[in-house]
C-alpha positions as CSV (number, residue, x, y, z in Angstrom):
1,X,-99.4,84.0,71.6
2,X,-97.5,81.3,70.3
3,X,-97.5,78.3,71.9
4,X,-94.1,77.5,73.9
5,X,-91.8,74.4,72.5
6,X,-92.3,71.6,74.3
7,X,-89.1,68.9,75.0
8,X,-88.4,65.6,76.1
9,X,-86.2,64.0,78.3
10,X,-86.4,60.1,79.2
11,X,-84.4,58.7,81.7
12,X,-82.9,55.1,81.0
13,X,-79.4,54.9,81.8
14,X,-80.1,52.8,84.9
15,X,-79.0,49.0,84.8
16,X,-81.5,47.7,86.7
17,X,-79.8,45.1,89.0
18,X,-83.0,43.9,90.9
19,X,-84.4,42.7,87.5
20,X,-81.6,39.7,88.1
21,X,-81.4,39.7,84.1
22,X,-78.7,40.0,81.1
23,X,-81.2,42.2,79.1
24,X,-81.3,45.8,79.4
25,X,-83.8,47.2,82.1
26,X,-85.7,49.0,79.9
27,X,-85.7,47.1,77.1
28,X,-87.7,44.3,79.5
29,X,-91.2,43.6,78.2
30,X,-94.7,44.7,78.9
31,X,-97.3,43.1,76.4
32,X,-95.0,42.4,74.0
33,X,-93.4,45.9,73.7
34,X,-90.0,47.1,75.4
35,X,-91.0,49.0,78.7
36,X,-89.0,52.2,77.0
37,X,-91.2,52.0,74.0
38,X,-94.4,52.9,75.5
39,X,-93.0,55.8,77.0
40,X,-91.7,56.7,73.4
41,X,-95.1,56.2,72.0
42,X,-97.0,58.0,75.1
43,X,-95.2,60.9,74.6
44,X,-95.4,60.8,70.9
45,X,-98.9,62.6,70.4
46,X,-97.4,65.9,72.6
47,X,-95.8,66.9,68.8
48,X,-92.2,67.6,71.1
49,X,-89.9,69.9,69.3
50,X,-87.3,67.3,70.3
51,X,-87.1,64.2,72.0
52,X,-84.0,62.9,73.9
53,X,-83.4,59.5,75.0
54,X,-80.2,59.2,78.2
55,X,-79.1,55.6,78.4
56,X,-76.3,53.9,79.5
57,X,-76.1,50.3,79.8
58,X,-76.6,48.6,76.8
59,X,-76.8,51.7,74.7
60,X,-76.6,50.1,71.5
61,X,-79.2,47.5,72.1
62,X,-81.3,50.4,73.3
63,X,-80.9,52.4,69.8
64,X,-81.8,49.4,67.9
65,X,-84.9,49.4,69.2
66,X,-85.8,53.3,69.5
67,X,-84.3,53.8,66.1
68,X,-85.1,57.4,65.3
69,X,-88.0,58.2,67.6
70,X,-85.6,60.0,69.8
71,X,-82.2,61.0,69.6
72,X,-80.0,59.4,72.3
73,X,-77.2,60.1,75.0
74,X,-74.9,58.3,76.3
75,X,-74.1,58.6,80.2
76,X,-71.0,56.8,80.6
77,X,-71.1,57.0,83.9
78,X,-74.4,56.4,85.9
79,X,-74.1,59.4,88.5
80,X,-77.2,60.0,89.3
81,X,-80.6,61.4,88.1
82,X,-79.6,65.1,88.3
83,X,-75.9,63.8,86.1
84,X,-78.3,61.8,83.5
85,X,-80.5,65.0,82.6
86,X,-77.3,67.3,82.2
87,X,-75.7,65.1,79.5
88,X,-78.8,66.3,77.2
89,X,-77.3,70.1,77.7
90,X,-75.8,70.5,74.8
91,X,-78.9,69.6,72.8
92,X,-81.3,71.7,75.0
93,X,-79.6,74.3,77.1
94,X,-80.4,77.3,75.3
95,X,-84.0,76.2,74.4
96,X,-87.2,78.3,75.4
97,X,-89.8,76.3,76.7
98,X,-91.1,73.5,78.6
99,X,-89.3,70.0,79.3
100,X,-90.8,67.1,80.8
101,X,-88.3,64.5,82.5
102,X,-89.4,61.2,82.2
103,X,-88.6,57.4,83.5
104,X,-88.2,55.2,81.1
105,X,-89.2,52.6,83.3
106,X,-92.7,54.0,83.4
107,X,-94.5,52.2,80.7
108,X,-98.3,52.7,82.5
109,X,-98.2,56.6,81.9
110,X,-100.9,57.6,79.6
111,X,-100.7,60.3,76.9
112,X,-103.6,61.9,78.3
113,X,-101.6,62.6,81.6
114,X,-98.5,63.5,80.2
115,X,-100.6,65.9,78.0
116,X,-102.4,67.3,81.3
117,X,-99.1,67.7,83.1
118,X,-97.5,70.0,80.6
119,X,-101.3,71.8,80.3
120,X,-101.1,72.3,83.9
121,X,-97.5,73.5,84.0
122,X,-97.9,75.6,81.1
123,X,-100.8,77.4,82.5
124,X,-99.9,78.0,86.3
125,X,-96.7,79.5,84.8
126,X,-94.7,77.4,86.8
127,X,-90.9,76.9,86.7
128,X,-91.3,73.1,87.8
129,X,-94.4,71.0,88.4
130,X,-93.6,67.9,89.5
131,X,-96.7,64.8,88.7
132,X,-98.1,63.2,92.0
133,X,-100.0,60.4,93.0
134,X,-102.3,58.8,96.4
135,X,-100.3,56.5,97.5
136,X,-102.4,53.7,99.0
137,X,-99.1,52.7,100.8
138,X,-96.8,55.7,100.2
139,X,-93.5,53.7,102.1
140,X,-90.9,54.1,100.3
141,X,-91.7,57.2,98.4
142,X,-90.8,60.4,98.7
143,X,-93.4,62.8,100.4
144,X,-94.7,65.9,98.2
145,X,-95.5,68.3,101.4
146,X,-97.7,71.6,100.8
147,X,-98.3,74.7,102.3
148,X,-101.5,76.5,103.2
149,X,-102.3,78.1,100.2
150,X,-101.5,74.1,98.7
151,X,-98.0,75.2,97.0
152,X,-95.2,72.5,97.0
153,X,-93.3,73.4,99.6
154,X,-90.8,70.6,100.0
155,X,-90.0,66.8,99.0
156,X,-89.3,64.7,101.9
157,X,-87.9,61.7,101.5
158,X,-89.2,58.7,103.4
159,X,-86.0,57.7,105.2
160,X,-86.2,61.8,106.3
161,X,-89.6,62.4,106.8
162,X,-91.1,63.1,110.3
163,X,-93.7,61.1,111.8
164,X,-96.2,63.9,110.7
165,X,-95.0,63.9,107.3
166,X,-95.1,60.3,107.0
167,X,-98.9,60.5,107.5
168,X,-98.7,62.5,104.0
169,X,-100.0,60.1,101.1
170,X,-99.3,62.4,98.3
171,X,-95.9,61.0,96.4
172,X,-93.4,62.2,94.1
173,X,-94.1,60.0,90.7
174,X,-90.5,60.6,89.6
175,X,-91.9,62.7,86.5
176,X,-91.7,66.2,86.2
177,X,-92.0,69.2,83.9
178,X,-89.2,72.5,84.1
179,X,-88.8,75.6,82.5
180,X,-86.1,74.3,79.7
181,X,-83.0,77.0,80.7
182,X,-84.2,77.0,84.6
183,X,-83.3,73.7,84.2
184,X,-80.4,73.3,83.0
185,X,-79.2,76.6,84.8
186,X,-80.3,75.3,88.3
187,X,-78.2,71.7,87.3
188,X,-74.7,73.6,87.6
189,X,-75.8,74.0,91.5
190,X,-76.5,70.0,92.3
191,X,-74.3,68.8,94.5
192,X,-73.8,65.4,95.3
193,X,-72.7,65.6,99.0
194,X,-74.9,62.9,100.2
195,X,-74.5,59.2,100.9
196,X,-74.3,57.9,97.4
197,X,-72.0,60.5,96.2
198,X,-74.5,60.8,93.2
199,X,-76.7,64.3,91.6
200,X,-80.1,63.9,92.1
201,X,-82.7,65.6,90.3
202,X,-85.0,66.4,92.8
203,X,-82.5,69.0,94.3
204,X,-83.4,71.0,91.6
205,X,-86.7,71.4,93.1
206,X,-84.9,72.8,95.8
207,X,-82.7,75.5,94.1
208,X,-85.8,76.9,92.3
209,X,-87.9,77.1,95.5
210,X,-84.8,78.8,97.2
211,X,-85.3,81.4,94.8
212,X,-88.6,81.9,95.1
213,X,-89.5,80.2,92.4
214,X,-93.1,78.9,91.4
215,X,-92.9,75.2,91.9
216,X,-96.2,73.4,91.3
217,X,-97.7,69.8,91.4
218,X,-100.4,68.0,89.6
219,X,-101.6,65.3,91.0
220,X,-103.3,62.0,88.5
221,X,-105.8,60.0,89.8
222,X,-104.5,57.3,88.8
223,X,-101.6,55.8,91.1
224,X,-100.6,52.6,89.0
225,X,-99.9,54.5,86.1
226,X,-97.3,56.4,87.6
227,X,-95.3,52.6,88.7
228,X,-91.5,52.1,88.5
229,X,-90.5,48.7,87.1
230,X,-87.7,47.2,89.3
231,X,-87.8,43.7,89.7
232,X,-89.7,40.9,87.9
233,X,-92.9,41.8,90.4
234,X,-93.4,44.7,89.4
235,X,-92.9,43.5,85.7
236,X,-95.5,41.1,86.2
237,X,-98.1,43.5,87.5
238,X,-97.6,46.3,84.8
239,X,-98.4,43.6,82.4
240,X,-101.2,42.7,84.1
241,X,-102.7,46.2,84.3
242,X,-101.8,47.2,80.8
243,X,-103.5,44.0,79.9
244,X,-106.6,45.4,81.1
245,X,-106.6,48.6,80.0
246,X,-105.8,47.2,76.4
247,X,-108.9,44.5,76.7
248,X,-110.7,47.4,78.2
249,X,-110.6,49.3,75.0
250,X,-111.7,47.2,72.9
251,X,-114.5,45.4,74.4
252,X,-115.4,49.3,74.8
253,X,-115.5,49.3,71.2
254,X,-117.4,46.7,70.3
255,X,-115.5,43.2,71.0
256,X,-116.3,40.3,72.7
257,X,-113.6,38.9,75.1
258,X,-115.5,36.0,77.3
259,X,-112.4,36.0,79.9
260,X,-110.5,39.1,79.6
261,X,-108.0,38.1,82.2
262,X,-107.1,35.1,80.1
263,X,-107.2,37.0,77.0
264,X,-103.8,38.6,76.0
265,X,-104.2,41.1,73.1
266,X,-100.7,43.4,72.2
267,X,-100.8,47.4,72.2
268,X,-100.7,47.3,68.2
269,X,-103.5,44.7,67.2
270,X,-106.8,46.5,65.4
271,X,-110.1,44.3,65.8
272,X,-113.4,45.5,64.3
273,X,-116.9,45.3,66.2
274,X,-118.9,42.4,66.6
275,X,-115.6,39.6,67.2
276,X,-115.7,37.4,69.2
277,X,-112.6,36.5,71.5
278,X,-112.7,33.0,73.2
279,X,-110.4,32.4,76.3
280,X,-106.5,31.5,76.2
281,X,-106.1,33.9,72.9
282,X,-102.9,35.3,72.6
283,X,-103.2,38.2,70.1
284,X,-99.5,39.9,69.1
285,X,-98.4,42.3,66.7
286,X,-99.7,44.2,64.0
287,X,-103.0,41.9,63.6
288,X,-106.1,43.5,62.1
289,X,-108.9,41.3,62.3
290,X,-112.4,42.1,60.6
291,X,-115.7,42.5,62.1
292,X,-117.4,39.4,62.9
293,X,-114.7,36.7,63.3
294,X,-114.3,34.3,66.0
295,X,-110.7,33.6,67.3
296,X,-110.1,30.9,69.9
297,X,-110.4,29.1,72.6
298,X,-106.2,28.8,72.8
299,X,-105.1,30.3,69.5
300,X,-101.9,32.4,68.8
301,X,-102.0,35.1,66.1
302,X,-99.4,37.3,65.4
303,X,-98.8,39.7,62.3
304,X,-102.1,37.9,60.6
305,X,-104.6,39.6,58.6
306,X,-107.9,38.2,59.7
307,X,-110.5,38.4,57.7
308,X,-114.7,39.5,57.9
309,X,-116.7,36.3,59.6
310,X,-113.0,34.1,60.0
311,X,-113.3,31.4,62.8
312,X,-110.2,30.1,64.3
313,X,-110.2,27.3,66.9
314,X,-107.2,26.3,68.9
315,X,-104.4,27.2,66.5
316,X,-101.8,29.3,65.8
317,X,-100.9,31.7,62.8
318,X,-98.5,34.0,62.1
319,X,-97.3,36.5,59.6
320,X,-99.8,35.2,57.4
321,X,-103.0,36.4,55.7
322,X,-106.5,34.6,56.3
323,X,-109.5,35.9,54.0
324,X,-113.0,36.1,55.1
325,X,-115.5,33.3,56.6
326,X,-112.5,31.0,56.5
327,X,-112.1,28.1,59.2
328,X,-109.0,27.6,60.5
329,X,-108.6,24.6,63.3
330,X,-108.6,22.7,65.5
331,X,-105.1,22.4,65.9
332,X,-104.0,24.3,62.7
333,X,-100.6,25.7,62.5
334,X,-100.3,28.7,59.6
335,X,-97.0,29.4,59.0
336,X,-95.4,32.7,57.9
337,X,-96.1,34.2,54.2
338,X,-99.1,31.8,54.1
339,X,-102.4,33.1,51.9
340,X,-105.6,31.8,52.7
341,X,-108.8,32.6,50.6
342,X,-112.2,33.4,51.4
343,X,-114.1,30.5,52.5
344,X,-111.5,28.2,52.9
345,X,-111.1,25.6,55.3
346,X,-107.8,24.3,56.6
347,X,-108.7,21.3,59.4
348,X,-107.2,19.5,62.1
349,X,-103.7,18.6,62.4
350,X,-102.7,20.6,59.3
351,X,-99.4,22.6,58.5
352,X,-99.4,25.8,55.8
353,X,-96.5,27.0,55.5
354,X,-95.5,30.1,52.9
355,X,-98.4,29.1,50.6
356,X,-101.5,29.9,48.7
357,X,-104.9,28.8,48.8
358,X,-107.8,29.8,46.8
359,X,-111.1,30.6,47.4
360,X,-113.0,27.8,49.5
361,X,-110.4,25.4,48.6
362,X,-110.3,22.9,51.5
363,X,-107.1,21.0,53.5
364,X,-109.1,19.2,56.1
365,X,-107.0,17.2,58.0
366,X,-103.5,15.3,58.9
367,X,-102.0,17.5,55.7
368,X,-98.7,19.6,55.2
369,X,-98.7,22.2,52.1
370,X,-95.8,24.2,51.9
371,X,-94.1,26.5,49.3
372,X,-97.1,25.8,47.2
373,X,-100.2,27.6,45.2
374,X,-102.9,25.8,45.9
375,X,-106.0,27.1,43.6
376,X,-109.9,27.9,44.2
377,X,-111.9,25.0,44.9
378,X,-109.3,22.5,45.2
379,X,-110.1,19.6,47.7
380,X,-106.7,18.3,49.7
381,X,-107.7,14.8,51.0
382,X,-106.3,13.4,54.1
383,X,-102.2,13.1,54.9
384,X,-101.3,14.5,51.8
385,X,-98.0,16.3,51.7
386,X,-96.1,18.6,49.2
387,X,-92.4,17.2,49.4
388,X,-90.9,20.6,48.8
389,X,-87.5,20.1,50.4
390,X,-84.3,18.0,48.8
391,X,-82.1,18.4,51.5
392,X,-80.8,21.7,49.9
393,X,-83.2,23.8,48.0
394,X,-86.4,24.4,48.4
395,X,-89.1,23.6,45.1
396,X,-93.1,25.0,44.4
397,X,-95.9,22.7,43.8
398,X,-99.1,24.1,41.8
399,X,-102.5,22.3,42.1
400,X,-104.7,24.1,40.1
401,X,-108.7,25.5,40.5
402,X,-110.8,22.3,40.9
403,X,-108.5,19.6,41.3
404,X,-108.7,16.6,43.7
405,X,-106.1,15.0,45.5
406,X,-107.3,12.1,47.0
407,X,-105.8,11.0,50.7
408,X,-102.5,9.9,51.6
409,X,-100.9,11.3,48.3
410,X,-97.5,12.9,48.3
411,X,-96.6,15.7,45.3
412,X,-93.4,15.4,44.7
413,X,-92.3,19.3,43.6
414,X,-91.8,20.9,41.2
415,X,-94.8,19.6,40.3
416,X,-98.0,20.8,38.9
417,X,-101.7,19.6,39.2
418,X,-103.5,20.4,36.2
419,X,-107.4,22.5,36.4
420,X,-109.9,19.9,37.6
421,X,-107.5,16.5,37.5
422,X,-107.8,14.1,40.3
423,X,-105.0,12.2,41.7
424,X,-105.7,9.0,43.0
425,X,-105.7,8.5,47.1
426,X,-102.3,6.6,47.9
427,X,-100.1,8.0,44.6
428,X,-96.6,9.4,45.0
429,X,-96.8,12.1,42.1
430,X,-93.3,13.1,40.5
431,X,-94.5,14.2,36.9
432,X,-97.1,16.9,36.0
433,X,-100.7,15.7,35.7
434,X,-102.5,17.7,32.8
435,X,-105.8,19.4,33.2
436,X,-109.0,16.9,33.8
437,X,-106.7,13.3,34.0
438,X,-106.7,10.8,36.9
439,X,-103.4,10.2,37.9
440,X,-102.7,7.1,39.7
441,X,-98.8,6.4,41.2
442,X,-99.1,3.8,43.1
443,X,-97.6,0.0,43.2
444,X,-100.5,-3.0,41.8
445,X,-102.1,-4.7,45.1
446,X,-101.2,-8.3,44.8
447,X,-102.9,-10.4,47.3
448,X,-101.1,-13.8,48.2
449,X,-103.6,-16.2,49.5
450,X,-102.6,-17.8,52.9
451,X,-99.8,-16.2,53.5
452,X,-100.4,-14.6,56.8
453,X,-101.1,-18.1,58.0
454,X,-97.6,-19.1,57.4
455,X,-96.1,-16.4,58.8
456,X,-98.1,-17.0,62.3
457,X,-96.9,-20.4,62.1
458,X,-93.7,-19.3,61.4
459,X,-93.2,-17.3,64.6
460,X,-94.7,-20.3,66.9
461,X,-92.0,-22.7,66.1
């Protein structure tokens, strides 16, 4: 038997007015990652036949993000749940199969239940299932009340519910699956003769059981998955629990976090077994970092390749890539497009910024190096700078394997330091130094005895 199509609808039309914000509702974000985005990428594994996208309020900032991992509607006007699903009918209405309905203000749901709602739906034969929850305080929520033989009987919502019902702790999430053309055939029948004059979905729950239709619930056990985000609150505590779960996973897998509720690692970032993950890390974007390494206390990576046995201590990087057993820090900043080789040491106080540096070459301290290629064992003494910038373009400096640049020394690019020269601590370079020289560019000392003398007397009188 073939196995029936499967569809997606995701509900984020809404503006979200108790979010007290410019931005989009559901473009609002959890762990780095619009809240509609991890609904996108929850319901990703369930191979959809189709996946459609209803928004409304800032439509086109919404596209930008989703880009083609959904199609998308526009609902012009925001009329309700039940009005939001319809303007997907002409994209689904003659479909066979099974569609799931969605919030995209749900970013907690898990693949795994979205997976087990369709399995259940599929399997009881169902013409809706609607996903539950235990309610530790159910106020608020709509009431999922069964019958004897535990069939869905009825929704009640809380302002209707008797005092009987409101003892009931089993809620409606908000999600559901349908039979695709019960659907949108039942759709035609909502009315929206109630106080907000608007077409709720959940009166399709209603048609079908009027005609004896199966109407089925599954119920996860986990409540906070299943969590509306409304206002900055709510916000703050689905960061906080997909914080967890992230941190969760990994140190599941092998990682180290010492405080993993001071430890902020993105949905995206890949770490190996065996690292080690001091408090107040921040950890964004696509970072892969290699067994072994050490990354904080208080450093910022994002977008960095880290490499096998890297250390770095109180520092940020970003959009850079750091080769193994290097030591980054205290107080580093990598910059984007920066290259650091294995072994390599850049030190406190130090700036890289879109720049190489070879293998165990070393910036210790008090340094900036930018738009430069620094080669393999190269030593970068104290407050040295590469003057890259005119005012109006930008200019490389090259310091070649070996070299020494003694402290306090500025390279004037374009400028190139020649394989195993030293430049003298104190020189302004502005010419090429060849291969094995000493360059020296600095004014002769001249010491004028007494003088200082003078000069105190001077400011007495």
């Amino acid at each position: 038997m073939a196995k029936p199509k499967r569809y997606a609808v995701i509900l984020a039309a809404g503006k979200g007015t108790r979010m007290k914000s410019k931005l989009y509702k559901v473009l609002h974000p959890v762990m780095g990652r619009p809240m509609v985005q991890h609904v996108i990428e929850q319901l990703n594994p369930m191979n959809l036949d189709k996946m459609i996208t209803i928004a409304g309020h800032g439509a086109e900032k919404v596209a930008e993000h989703i880009g083609n991992e959904s199609e998308m509607v526009l609902q012009e006007d925001q009329l309700g749940t039940g009005h939001a699903v319809l303007q997907a009918e002409k994209l689904l209405k003659n479909e066979d199969g099974t569609t799931i309905v969605v919030c995209g203000d749900t970013p907690l749901i898990t693949s795994e239940t979205y997976q087990a709602l369709f399995d259940y739906h599929e399997q009881q034969g169902a013409k809706a299932t609607i996903l539950t929850a235990k309610a530790p305080n159910p106020t608020g929520y709509g009431r999922v009340i069964r019958n004897d033989r535990n069939e869905v009987e009825r929704i009640v919502e809380h302002k209707d519910a008797k005092d009987t019902e409101l003892l009931v702790d089993e809620i409606n999430t908000g999600t559901y699956c349908f039979d695709n053309k019960e659907l949108f055939e039942a759709l035609q029948h909502v009315s929206n003769d109630n106080v907000q004059g608007e077409y709720y979905l959940p009166d399709v729950i209603e048609i079908l059981q009027s005609r004896d239709e199966k109407v089925s619930a599954f119920q996860t056990s986990d409540f906070e998955e299943t969590l509306g985000i409304n206002d900055r609150v709510a916000l703050a505590h689905a960061e906080k629990t997909l914080k967890k779960r992230i941190n969760e996973k990994h140190m599941r897998n092998g990682v180290t976090l010492i405080d993993p509720d001071n430890t902020y690692i993105s949905p995206d970032v890949i770490i190996e077994q065996d690292v080690l993950i001091q408090p107040g890390s921040i950890i964004k974007g696509k970072t892969s970092i290699k067994a072994g390494a050490e990354i904080g206390p208080h450093s910022e990576i994002d977008h960095c390749y880290v490499g096998e046995g890297a250390i770095i201590k109180q520092s940020v990087a970003k959009n850079s890539h750091l080769g193994d057993r290097v030591q980054i820090g205290p107080y580093s900043h990598i910059r984007p497009e920066a290259s650091i080789g294995d072994e390599a040491k850049i030190g406190n106080f130090v700036e890289v910024k879109k720049s190489s540096l070879g293998d165990r070459s070393k910036v210790s301290h008090l340094s900036y190096i930018g738009d430069a290629e620094v080669g393999s064992n190269v030593n970068i003494g104290c407050g040295t700078i590469t003057v890259n910038y005119d005012g109006k373009n930008k200019y490389m400096t090259t310091v070649e394997d070996d070299a020494f640049i003694g402290c306090n020394s500025n390279l004037v690019a374009p400028v190139t330091i020649g394989e195993g020269s030293y430049v003298a601590a104190g020189s302004t370079i502005t010419k090429d130094v060849p291969g094995n020289a000493l360059s020296i560019a600095r004014a002769r000392q001249a010491n004028k005895e007494g003088y200082a003398s003078r000069i105190r007397n001077q400011k007495k009188e």
